[in-house]
C-alpha positions as CSV (number, residue, x, y, z in Angstrom):
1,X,0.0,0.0,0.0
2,X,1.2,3.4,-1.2
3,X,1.7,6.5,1.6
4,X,-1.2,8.2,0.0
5,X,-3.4,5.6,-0.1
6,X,-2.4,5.0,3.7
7,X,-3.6,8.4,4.4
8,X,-6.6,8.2,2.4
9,X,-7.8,5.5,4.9
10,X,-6.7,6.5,7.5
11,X,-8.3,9.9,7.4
12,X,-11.7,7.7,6.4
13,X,-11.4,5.9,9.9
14,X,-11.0,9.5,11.9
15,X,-13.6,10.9,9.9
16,X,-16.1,7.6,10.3
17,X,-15.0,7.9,14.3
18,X,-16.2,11.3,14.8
19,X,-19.0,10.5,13.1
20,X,-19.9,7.9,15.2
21,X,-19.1,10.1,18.4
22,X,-21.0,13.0,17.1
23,X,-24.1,10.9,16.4
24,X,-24.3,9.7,19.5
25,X,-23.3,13.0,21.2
26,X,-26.0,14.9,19.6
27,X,-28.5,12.1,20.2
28,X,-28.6,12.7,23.9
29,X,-28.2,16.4,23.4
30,X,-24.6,16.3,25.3
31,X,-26.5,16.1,28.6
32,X,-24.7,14.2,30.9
33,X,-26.5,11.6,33.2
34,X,-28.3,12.7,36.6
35,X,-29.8,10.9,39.5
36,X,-33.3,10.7,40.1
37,X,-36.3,8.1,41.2
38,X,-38.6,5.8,39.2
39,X,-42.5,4.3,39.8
40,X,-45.0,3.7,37.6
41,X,-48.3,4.1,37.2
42,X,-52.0,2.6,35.9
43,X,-51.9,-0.8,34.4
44,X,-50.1,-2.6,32.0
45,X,-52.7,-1.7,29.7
46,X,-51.7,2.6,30.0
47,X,-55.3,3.7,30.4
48,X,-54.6,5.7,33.6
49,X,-51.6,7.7,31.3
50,X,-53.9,8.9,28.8
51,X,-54.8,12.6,28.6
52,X,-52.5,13.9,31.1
53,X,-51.6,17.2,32.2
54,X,-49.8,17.8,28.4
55,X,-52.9,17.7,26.5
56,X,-52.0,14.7,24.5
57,X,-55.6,12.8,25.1
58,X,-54.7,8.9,23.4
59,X,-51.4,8.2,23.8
60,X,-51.9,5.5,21.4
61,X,-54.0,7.1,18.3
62,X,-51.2,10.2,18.9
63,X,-48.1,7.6,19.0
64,X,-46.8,7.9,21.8
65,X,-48.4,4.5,23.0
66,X,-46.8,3.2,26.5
67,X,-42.9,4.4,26.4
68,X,-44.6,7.5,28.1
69,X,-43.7,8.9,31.9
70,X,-45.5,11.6,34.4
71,X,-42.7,14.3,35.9
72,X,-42.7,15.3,39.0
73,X,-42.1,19.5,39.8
74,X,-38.3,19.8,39.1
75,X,-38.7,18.5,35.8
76,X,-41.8,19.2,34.5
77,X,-41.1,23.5,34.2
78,X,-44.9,23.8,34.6
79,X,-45.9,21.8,30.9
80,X,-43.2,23.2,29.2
81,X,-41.2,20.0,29.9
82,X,-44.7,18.3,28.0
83,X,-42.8,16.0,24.6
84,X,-39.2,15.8,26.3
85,X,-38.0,12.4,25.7
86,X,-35.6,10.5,28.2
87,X,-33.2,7.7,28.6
88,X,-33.9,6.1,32.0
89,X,-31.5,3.5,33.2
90,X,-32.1,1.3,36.8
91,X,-29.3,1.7,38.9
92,X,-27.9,0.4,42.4
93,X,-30.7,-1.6,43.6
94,X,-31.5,-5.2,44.2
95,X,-34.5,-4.7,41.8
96,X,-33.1,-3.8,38.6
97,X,-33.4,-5.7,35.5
98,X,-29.8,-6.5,34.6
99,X,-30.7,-7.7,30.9
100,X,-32.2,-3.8,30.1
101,X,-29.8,-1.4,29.3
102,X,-32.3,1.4,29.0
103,X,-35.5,2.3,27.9
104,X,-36.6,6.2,26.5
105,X,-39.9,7.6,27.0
106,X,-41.9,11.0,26.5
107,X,-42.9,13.1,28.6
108,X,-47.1,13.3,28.5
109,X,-48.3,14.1,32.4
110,X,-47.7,15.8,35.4
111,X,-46.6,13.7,38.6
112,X,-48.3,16.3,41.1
113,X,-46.6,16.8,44.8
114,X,-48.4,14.9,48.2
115,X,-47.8,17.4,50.8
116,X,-50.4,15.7,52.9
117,X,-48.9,12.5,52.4
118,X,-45.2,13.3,53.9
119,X,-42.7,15.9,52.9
120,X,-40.5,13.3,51.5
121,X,-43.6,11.8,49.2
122,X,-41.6,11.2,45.3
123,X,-42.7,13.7,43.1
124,X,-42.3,16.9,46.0
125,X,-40.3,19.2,45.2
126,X,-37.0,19.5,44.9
127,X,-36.9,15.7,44.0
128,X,-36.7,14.7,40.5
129,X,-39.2,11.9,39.3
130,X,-40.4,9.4,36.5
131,X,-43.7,7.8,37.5
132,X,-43.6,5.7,34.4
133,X,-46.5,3.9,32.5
134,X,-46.4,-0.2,34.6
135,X,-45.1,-1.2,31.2
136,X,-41.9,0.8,31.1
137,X,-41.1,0.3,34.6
138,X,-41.3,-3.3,34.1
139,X,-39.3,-3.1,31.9
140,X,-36.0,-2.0,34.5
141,X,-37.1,-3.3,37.3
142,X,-39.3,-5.8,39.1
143,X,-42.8,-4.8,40.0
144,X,-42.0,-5.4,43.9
145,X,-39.5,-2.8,44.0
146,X,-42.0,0.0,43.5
147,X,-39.6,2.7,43.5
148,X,-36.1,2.3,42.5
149,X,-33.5,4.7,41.5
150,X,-32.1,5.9,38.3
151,X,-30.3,7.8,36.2
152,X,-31.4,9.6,32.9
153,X,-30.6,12.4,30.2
154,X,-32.4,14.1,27.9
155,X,-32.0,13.4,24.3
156,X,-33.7,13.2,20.9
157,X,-36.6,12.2,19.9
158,X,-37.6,10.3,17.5
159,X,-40.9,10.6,15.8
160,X,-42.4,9.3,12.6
161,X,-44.2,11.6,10.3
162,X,-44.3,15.4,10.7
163,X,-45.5,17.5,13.4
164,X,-48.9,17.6,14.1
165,X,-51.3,20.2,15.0
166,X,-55.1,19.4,16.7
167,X,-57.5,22.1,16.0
168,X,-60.2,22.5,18.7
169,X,-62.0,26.0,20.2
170,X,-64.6,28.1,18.4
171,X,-65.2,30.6,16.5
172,X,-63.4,32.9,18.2
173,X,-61.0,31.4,19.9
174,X,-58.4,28.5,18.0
175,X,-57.1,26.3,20.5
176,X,-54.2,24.3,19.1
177,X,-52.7,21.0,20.3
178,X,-49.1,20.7,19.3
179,X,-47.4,16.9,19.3
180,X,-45.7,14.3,17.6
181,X,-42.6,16.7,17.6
182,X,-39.2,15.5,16.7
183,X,-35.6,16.9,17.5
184,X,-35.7,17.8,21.6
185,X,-39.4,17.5,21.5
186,X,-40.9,19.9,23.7
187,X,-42.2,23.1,22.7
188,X,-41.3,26.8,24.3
189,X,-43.3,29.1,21.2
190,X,-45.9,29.0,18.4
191,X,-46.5,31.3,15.5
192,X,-49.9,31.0,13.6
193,X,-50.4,32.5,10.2
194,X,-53.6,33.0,7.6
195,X,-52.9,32.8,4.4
196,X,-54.5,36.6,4.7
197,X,-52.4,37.4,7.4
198,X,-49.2,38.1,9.0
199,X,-48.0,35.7,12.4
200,X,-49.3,36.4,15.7
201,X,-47.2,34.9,18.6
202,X,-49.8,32.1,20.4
203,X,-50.1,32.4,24.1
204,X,-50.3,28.8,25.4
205,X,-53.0,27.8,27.2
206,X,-52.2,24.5,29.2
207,X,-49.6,22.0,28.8
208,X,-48.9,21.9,25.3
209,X,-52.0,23.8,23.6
210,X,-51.5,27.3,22.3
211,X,-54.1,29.6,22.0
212,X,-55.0,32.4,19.7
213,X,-58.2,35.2,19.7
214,X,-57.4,35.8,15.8
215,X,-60.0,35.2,13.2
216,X,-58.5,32.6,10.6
217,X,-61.5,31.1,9.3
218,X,-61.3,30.7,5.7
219,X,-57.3,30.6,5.6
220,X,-54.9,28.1,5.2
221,X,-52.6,28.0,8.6
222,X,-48.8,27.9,8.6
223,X,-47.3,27.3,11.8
224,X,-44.0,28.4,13.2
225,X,-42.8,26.3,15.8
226,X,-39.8,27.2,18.6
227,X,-38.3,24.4,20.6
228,X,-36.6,24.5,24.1
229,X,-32.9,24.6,22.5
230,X,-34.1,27.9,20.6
231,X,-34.6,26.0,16.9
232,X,-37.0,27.6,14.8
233,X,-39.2,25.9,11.9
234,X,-42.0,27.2,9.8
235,X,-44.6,24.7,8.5
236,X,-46.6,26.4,6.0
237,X,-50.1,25.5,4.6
238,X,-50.3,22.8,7.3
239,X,-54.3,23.4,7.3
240,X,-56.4,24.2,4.2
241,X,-58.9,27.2,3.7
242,X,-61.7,24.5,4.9
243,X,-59.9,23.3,8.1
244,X,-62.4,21.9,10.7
245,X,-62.2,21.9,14.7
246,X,-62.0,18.9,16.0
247,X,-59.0,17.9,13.2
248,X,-55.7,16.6,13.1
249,X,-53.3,18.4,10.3
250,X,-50.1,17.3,9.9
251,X,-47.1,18.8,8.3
252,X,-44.9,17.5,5.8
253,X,-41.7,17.4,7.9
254,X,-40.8,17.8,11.5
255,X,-38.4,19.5,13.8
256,X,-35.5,17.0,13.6
């Protein structure tokens, strides 16, 4: 082998490496891992998880399904935390599944504090908290363990499809349900546009449903979406002139 062609390859290994190690940097958002507490919640089934304090109502017709968790105060940045996804590991108990690795989840409810309970009750503040769906928890750990510790990180997530916007309100008032959002999931800003109009910033409501007083009826909506690590998209078009309350309109890409 010539010295060139040694360099060639070797300057393809350094450059498939950092590939590699960027991949998997950005994938968990350089966040490094923290300690916190685990429990779950409902069935095995997930009907206690659906339409939590995020607004996502079905958790499976939305696609979130079961790899879904509740946070508790610290984490949840009242509903701002709401489409977060996690990487959750058991750690340092008798309990822990030693066959998982990890598992990743959204963030679709609110763990709320039990100050009646005890002041040390899991989701108070300052503690940090996952009360997952049964079927996640099981997954890391054994269902006698009810609570067990953990570490996790923040990092991507990955959705299929584009973003998705709910349409619900009146008349008068648009009430819009953003989910199904890619990159680091959870949404800090909307923008609405008519197609007869210029953007108007959307105030949001509850968890992750943004609301507007503007009169759009009759005009295709473009959307302009800001998540929590300031990135920016515009969906235009996303609803037709005919758009309905009560309807799902998805965009034709996402935020990832």
């Amino acid at each position: 082998m010539s010295n060139y062609t040694y360099k060639i390859h070797y300057v393809c290994l350094m450059l498939g490496l950092f590939l590699v190690i960027e991949g998997s940097n950005y994938d968990h958002l350089g966040h490094k891992w923290q300690h916190a507490h685990a429990t779950f919640y409902g069935d095995v089934n997930g009907g206690d998880t659906m339409y939590g304090a995020c607004g996502y109502g079905n958790l499976f017709d939305q696609g979130y399904g079961l790899e879904t968790t509740a946070l508790s105060t610290a984490l949840f940045n009242e509903g701002l935390a709401c489409g977060s996804c996690y990487e959750i590991k058991c750690t340092d108990s008798k309990w822990c599944k030693t066959d998982v690795g990890s598992i990743r989840v959204t963030a679709t409810n609110f763990c709320p504090p039990w100050y009646s309970e005890t002041p040390e009750a899991w989701c108070n503040p300052p503690r940090k908290h996952f009360d997952l769906s049964m079927s996640m928890f099981l997954k890391i750990a054994e269902y006698k363990a009810g609570i067990v510790p953990v570490l996790y990180r923040k990092v991507m997530c990955h959705k299929k499809g584009g973003v998705k916007f709910e349409l619900n309100g009146n008349p008068y008032w648009l009430l819009v349900l953003v989910y199904n959002v890619g990159g680091v999931g959870n949404v800090v800003g909307v923008d609405i546009r008519g197609s007869r109009s210029g953007w108007t910033q959307m105030e949001r409501n509850w968890g992750q449903n943004w609301q507007t007083w503007e009169r759009l009826d009759g005009q295709s909506l473009s959307f302009r979406v800001t998540t929590s690590n300031g990135k920016k998209k515009s969906f235009k078009n996303v609803a037709p002139e005919n758009w309905q309350l009560g309807q799902t309109y998805e965009a034709k890409k996402n935020m990832s």
